[in-house]
SESERO-521160 format. One record per residue (C-alpha): z, x, y. Coordinates in steps of 0.05 Angstrom, whole numbers, plus 5000, padded with zeros to 4 digits. Last residue first. Example, Ala and Ser with C-alpha at 12.3 -4.5 7.8 and 13.67 -1.06 7.14 Angstrom:
<rs>
514352734979;515652464910;
</rs>
This chain:
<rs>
422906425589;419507055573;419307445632;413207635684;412108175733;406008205778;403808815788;401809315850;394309615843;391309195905;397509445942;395810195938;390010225935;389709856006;394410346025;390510886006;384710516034;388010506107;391411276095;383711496094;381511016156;387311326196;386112026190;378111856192;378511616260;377512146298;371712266248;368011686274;367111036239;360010776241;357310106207;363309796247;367609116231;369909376168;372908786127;377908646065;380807956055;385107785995;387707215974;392007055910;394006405878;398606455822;400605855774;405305635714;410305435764;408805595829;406606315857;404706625926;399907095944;397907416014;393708096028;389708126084;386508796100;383208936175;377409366197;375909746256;379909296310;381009946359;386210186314;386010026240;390109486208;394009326148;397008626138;401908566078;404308016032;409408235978;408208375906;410907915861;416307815811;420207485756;413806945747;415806515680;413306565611;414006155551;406605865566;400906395593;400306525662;394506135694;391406545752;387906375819;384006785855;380506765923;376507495943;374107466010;369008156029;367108346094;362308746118;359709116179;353209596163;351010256132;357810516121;356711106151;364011546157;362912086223;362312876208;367813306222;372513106158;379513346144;383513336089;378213096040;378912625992;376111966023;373611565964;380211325945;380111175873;382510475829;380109835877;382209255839;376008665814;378608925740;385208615750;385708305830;392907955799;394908705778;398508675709;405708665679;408808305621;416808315597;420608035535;420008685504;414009165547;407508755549;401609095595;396508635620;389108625620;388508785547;381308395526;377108135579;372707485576;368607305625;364706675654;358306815708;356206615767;353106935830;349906485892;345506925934;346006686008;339206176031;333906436076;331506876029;329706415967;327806855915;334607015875;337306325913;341206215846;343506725789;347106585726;350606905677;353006395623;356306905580;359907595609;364908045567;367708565605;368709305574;369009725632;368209385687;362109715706;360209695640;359208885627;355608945700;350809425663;350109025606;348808415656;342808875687;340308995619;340308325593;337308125655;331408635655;329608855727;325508565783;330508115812;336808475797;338009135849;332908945902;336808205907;343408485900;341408995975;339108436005;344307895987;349908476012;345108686076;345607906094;350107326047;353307375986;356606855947;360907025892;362906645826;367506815773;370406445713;376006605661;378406865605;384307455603;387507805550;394108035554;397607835481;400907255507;394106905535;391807035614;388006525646;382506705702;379906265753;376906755811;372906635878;368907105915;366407125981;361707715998;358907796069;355208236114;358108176189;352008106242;351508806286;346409136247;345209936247;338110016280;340510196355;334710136390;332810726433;327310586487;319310926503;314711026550;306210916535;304810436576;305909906517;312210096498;314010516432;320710386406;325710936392;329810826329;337410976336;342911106281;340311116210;340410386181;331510506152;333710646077;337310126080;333309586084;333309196147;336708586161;335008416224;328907886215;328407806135;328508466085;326908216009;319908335994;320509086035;314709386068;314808786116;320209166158;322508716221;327708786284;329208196317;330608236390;335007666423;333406906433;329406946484;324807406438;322608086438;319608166371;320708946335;316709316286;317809916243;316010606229;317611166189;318011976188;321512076253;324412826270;317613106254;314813036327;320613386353;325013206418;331913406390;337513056353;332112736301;337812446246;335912596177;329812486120;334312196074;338011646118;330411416145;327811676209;324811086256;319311026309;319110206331;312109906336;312609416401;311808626398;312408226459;309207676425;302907276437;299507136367;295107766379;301108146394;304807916324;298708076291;298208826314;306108916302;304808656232;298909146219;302909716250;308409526198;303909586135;299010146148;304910516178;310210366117;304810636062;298310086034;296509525990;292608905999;286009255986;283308876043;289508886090;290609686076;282109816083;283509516152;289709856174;288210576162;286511026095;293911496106;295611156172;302211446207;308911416214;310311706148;312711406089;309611236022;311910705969;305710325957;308709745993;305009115978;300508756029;299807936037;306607656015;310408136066;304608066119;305407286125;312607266112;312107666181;306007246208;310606566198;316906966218;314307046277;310906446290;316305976278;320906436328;315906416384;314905616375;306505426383;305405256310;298804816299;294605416292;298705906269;296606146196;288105916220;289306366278;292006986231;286606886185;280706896240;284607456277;285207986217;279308566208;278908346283;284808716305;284709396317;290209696371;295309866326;289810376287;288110736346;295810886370;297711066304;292611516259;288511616311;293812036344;294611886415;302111436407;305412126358;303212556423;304612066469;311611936444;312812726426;310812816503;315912376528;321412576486;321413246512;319013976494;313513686446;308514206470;305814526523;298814946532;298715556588;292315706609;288716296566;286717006586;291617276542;294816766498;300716286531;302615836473;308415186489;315814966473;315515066393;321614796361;326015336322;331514996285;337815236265;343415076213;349714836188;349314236161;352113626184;344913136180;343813546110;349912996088;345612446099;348711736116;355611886097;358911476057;361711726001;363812486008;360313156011;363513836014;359514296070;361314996025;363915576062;359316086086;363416756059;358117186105;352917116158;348017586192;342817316232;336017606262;332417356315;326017776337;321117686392;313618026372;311018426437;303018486435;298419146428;290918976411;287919396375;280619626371;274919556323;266819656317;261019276289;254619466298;248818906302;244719086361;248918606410;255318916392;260818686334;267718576340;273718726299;281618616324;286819016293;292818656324;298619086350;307119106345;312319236400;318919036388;324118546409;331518416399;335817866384;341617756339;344517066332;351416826339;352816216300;359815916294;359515386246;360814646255;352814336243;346514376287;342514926328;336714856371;332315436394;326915376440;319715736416;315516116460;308416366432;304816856451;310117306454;309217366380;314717066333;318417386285;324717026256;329417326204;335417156161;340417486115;345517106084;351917246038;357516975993;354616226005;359115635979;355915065944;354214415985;349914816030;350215196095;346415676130;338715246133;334615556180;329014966198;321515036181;317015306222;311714816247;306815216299;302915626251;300214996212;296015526162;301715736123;303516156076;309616206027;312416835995;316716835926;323317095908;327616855849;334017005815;338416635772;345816905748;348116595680;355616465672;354915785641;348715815614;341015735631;335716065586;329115905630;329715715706;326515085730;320515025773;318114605826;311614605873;311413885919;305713695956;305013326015;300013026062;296812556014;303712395984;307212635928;302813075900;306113415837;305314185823;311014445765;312415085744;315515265681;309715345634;308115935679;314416385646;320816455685;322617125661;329417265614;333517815628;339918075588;344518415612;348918865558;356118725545;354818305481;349917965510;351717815587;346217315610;340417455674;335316855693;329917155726;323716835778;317717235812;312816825857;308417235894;304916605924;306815845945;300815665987;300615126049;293814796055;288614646097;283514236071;284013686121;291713626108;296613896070;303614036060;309314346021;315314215988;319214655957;323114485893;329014935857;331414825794;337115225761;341614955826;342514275774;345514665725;352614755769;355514235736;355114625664;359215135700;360115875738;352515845757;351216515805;344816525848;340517025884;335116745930;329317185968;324216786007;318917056046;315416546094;308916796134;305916346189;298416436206;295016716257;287716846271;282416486226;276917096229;281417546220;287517596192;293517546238;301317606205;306817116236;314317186218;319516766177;323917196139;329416886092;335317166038;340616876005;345617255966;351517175920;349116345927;355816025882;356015565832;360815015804;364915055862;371714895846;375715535857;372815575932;374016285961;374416675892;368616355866;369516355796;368416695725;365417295750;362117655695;355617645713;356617895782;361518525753;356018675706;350318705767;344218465784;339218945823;332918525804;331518445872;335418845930;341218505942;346719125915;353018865930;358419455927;362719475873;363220245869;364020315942;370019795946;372220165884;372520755915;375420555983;381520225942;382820845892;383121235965;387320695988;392320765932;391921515929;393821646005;400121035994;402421455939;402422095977;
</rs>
């Protein structure tokens, strides 16, 4: 009798607590929840998410692509603030443009045990143009607290009928519940490609709908009909979507998502030949190669040839001239900081105006690097942020670059960026494979992720006094993707203000005589120098002292923290780093102890750690030698590769003991 009454009380409440999604329905118990029961340290939650893509006709334009959006959101935390804004981004082009409409936005607080509702007022929405394709609509939600629910729905339509954007399922917060639609006429057949670790099963079903179509006769009259046509339907159903946690190093975290895409194979309309699309790699090559704003614009080159025959007149060497047009290009047109594989206002007005976005720029140096006699080919690239392309799509590449066949090897180029030379790319562009465009048309994967070892050697003089404190002098030489990436961070910024930061990084450092040689000379390493002095860097206990001989150069955190990790560790590039130290112990003290040597080593010759020190006298000279010998490490590797920096940590955090003599 018990047992009846306990799972009747169970069925009730189950009924009583039941999620209602429809808009506006927010309940007590949702406010009120003070975690996610699944994943304790989310710092917010989606209770609901909602999509339905589908195609509505209105005459005289035909079809166009319909987008309703329904989100319902639970923030648990001040961290979880950030999912209070939400940004679409939409695009244009030739006065067609995508609309964000029916927009209707809440943010719901428990007063006092009563729900209160505040409405995202007009003021709160944001339009910015980011590029001359693109516009971006954004609004934050009013009256935000920990605890707060957010709501919002809104409809977006869209004249490019063919580009539906991709299903997202996962995210870094955990998802309670999702609901999601696709409509498509049998006009048009779409192929389905899915990404990420979770098990989706789709839905599918189809359904007979009709087209009110209007005409008019030859005396003036107009009349209507319908026209009945079979819409496709894929419908999903998920629930508890578990959060996709992100760690360091990993080239793009939406990359390992969970999601689908629906890629348009080709249009059959009555009484109408079949038209393909980008169903291979072939046709998105041609397609992306035909446009005007690629193809046509590599192939113009008189706006340049009398200034590009003057630059390499008396220089007949393959390598000279290369990097003569390259530095050439870099010197001549600045960056304006917009992507995109194709021309925005073309080549020519680019070189005048000496300014222009990554095409303008790199199919101008592929076009001079032809006209001087190179095998040069425009390479199709998608940066870290904008993904890796797994399928044949025309949107999977969103930059370009250019690559020299030489006998010496291919070099690959970016002139968008003042500090890039041949093969060291910036690293926006290190993403896996670009595909480079051949003259007849075909194309070939490069990998983009450089082969050549980035280097940092540091040395170290350092004296400690009785009390702890340490003086010394540090110097580092970096050389490749490490020179590149110091040289964007320090030339163009304040130097008091980038040594403050340094001073911060190591929390509390004090830095004179900072100096910087090579800053601007590219073919030479970046030379570092600076003198320190750092108070409390050893630990005195009676007639005892202990500290770390790396001190604040020591690795503190692991930055692999999860279990288990499906997606692959992106470093960028291979590096090494040589840190040489030598320390003066202060007088009255003598070395007790010190840590031992050790060699660590991952399999398949990954990456290696060297740690050796020795001690004489008043005097201990450390050496330490840390390297990665692959941009990539794969996840069956990321056991090892986690226990490898823990060890690391490990050893670079073991002290030195002294005693008073």
């Amino acid at each position: 009798m018990k047992l009846t009454s306990l799972l009747v009380t169970f069925c009730f409440s189950l009924t009583v607590f039941a999620q209602d999604y429809h808009f506006g329905k927010v309940s007590k118990e949702e406010l009120q929840e003070k975690f996610n029961p699944l994943d304790s340290s989310a710092s917010a939650t989606y209770l609901y998410k909602y999509r339905k893509s589908y195609y509505e006709y209105v005459e005289p334009s035909g079809f166009r692509l319909i987008t309703e959006i329904h989100e319902r959101i639970k923030i648990y935390n001040q961290e979880g603030f950030d999912y209070a804004t939400k940004s679409n981004r939409l695009s244009t082009s030739g006065g067609s443009d995508e609309e964000l409409r029916n927009l209707k936005a809440y943010t719901y607080n428990l007063i006092d045990g009563k729900i209160e509702e505040t409405k995202l007022s007009k003021d709160g929405i944001f339009k910015t143009e980011l590029s001359k394709y693109t516009n971006e609509y954004k609004f934050t939600m009013p009256n935000i607290k920990a605890g707060s629910v957010i709501e919002y729905k809104y409809r977006i339509n869209s004249p490019f009928i063919y580009n539906v954007d991709e299903f997202v399922f996962q995210h870094s917060i955990p998802v309670k519940k999702i609901e999601a639609r696709f409509e498509a006429p049998e006009y048009f057949n779409f192929k389905e490609s899915t990404r990420g670790y979770l098990m989706i099963t789709p839905k599918r079903s189809s359904q007979t709908d009709k087209i009110k179509l209007t005409s008019r006769t030859s005396i003036g009259r107009s009349y209507s009909e319908d026209l009945a046509f079979k819409k496709n339907i894929t419908e999903f159903d998920l629930k508890d979507v578990p959060a996709l946690k992100d760690e360091p190093y990993v080239n793009n975290i939406n990359n390992y998502k969970s999601s689908v895409k629906f890629e348009l194979s080709y249009t059959k309309y009555p009484d109408s030949p079949l038209k393909s699309y980008s169903t291979t790699w072939t046709d998105v090559v041609k397609t992306i190669y035909d446009n005007s704003n690629f193809g046509a614009e590599l192939n113009k080159k008189g706006y340049f040839e009398d200034d590009v025959d003057a630059l390499i007149a008396t220089v007949s060497n393959p390598l000279q001239r290369t990097a003569l047009i390259f530095n050439y290009v870099k010197s001549r047109v600045k960056w304006n900081g917009y992507y995109g594989y194709g021309t925005d206002d073309g080549v020519k007005k680019a070189y005048k105006e000496q300014t222009g976005n990554v095409a303008e720029i790199n199919l101008m140096l592929t076009a001079m690097l032809q006209h001087a006699g190179l095998r040069a080919y425009p390479v199709l690239v998608s940066t870290r942020q904008h993904g890796v392309p797994l399928f044949p799509t025309i949107e999977g590449y969103n930059y370009v670059v250019s690559m020299v066949k030489l006998n010496e090897g291919d070099l690959l180029l970016d002139a968008t960026s003042r500090f890039s030379i041949p093969n060291v790319l910036p690293f926006r562009t290190l993403n896996w494979q670009g595909r480079v465009i051949a003259e007849a048309g075909g194309s070939t994967l490069i990998d983009l992720y450089p082969k050549q070892i980035s280097e940092n050697t540091i040395f170290f003089m350092g004296s400690l006094t009785e009390n702890g404190d340490l003086s010394g002098g540090y110097r580092s030489v970096k050389k490749s993707h490490k020179a590149l990436l110091f040289r964007e961070k320090f030339i163009d910024v304040d130097r008091d203000d980038f040594i403050e930061k340094l001073e911060n990084k190591y929390d509390g450092l004090e830095i004179s005589d900072y100096d910087v040689k090579n800053g601007l000379d590219l073919g030479k390493p970046i030379i570092e120098s600076y003198k320190f002095v750092k108070e409390s860097q050893a630990d005195i206990i009676g007639d005892k002292m202990y500290f770390s001989p790396l001190f604040f150069l020591r690795t503190t955190d692991n930055p692999f923290k999860l279990s288990e990790r499906e997606f692959p560790v992106d470093f960028g590039y291979p590096f090494q780093t040589d840190s040489k130290l030598v320390v003066k112990i202060p007088e009255g003290y003598k070395i007790e102890s010190l840590p031992e040597p050790i060699v660590l080593a991952l399999p398949d010759h990954l990456g290696k750690f060297v740690y050796q020190i020795n001690g004489k006298g008043n005097t201990i000279q450390l050496s330490v030698s840390y390297e990665i010998n692959s941009a990539i490490v794969t996840p069956q590797y990321y056991e090892a590769l986690k226990a490898y920096f823990a060890q690391m940590i490990e050893k670079e955090n073991e002290q030195i003991v002294l005693s008073r003599i």
